[in-house]
N, C-alpha and C positions, 0 to 999 in steps of 0.2 A: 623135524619140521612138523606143523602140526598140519594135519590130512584136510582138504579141503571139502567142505559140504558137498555131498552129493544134491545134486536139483531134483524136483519130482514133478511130475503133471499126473494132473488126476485124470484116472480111467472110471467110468461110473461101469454097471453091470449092465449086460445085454440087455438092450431096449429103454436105457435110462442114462439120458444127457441131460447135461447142467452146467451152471457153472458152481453150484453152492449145498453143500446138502443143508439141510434143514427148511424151515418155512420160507413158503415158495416169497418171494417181492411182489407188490403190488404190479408190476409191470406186468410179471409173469400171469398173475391172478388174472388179468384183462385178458389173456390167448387161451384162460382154462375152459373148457366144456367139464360139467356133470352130466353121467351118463349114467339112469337110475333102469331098474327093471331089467335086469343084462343077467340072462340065465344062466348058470353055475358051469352048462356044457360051454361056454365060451371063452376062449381064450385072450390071451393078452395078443397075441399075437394077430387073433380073427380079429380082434378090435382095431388095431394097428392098421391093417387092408380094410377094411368098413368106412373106418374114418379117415385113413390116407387121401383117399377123394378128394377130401374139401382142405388140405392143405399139410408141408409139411408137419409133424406131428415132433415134436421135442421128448416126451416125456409121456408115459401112460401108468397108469395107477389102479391097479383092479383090486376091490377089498371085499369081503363077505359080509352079506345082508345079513334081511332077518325074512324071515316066512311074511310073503304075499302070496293071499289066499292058500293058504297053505301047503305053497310051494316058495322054495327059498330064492331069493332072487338078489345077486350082486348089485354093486355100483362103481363106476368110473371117472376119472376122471383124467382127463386129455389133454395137455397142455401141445398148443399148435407155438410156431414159431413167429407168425403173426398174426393179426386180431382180423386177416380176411380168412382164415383157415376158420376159426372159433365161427364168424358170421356164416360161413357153408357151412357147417356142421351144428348148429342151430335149425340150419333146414330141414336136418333129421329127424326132428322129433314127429314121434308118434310112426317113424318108421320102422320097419321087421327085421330084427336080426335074432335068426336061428325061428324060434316060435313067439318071439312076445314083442309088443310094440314096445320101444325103446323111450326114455323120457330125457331129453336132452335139454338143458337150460345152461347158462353161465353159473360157472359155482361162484359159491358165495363165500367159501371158508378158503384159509389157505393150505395145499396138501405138503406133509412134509415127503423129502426127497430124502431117497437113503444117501449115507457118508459116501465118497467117491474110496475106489481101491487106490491109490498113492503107488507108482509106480517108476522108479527112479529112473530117470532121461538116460542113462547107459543101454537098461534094460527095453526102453522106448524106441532108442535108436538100432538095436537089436531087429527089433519086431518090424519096424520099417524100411531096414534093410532088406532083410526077409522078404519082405512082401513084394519090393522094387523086382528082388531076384524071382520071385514063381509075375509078376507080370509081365519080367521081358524074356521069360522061356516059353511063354504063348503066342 
């Protein structure tokens, strides 16, 4: 008999939900914040709490600049889960995170999302087993 397809659902990597990798949809592109000027000591994660504030945050993207004033300074970009997270987080601009005022506008470009890891619903059902059992031994 011939073996029947395993199912998968896609798992994306810590800090990075989706539903599609590659360039982000216009939908998405409306909830994105650009986040310019974002010092190299900052993490994905400080950005993640900074900007949690103004709404949930979906997706975060931190990539390596080029020398401002000849200090190097990253860029971000935030995809919120709706377009009142994106409008609170517009209100940040020109605010301090770590040493440098931060430049915050709507991006313009679409960012691409990496591939999701493909993880087969046996293995899925595994993991949420799992976890049912360490939350009803609390």
């Amino acid at each position: 008999a011939a073996a029947a397809a395993t199912a998968t659902t896609p798992q994306y990597a810590p800090g990075h939900v989706g539903t599609t990798a590659g360039c982000q949809t216009p939908a998405e592109m409306s909830r994105t914040v650009y986040v310019g000027n974002v010092a190299p000591s900052i993490t994905h994660e400080q950005l993640k709490v900074y900007f949690g504030v103004c709404g949930k945050i979906v997706f975060v993207k931190v990539c390596p600049g080029k020398l401002v004033d000849v200090e190097p300074a990253n860029y971000a970009f935030i995809e919120f889960a709706d377009v009142t997270g994106l409008n609170n987080a517009l209100q940040l601009n020109g605010s301090t995170l770590g040493d440098r005022p931060l430049r915050v506008g709507k991006a313009k470009n679409p960012i691409v999302k990496p591939a999701p890891t493909v993880l087969p619903d046996e293995l899925v059902q595994k993991k949420k087993a799992l976890i049912s059992e360490r939350l009803a031994a609390i």
